[in-house]
C-alpha angles and dihedrals in degrees: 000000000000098000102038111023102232120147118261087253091055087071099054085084102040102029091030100234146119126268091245097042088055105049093041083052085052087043086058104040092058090046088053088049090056110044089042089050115018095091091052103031118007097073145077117264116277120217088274086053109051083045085063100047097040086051088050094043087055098050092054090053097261109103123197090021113139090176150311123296114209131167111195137190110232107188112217112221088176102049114138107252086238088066108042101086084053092054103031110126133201086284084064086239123107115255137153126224125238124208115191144157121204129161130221103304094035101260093163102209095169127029128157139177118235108236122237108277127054104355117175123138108278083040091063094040095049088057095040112091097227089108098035093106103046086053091059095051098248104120139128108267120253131252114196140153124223114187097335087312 
């Protein structure tokens, strides 16, 4: 159901199981993931963290870098014919879009699914929850340098 996007009654014929037992063994593989993860990867950096990545960031010549911000695309090949005039894109196809930030060694610490309707890029940001907080006023504070100052 996760890799290819097919509903929980689409596996009776190939897995060999019901349409409930598959969607309460999909229920408990994501709540495995996330008990087994979520302390180590599905969270925001912690002070330690963003240290580490600034520290990172400056030794590859881009100082004050936490990550990389990236929306994509995904194309759905899968996607159930209700729902493809709701996700078709500027292709015509249906797609989703994806918003994520990993660092260097693809630690993903945000990722968010764009939701059905106009979905470009400051659409989807503006939804995700990645600047909630700033927006809030609760952030770090920042450490810069401007002309040696």
């Amino acid at each position: 159901m996760l890799a290819y996007s097919c509903p929980a009654d689409a596996t009776d014929e190939y897995i060999k199981i019901g349409e409930s037992t598959t969607i309460e063994s999909l229920k408990r593989f994501c709540r495995a993931i996330v008990e087994e993860f979520a302390s180590e990867y599905l969270r925001s950096p912690n002070a330690t963290d963003v240290a580490r990545l600034l520290r990172i960031g400056k030794d590859r010549s881009f100082p004050g870098i936490l990550g990389s911000l990236d929306c994509m695309h995904w194309k759905r090949k899968n996607c159930p014919t209700a729902w493809a005039g709701q996700y078709a894109g500027r292709s015509g196809s249906p797609t989703i879009i994806l918003e994520v930030v990993a660092d260097y060694d693809l630690w993903i610490w945000h990722a968010y699914f764009g939701l059905p309707g106009t979905n470009n890029d400051i659409n989807v940001l503006e939804a995700s929850h990645l600047f909630s907080n700033l927006a809030q006023g609760i952030a770090s504070p920042p450490h810069y340098v401007i002309q040696g100052k």
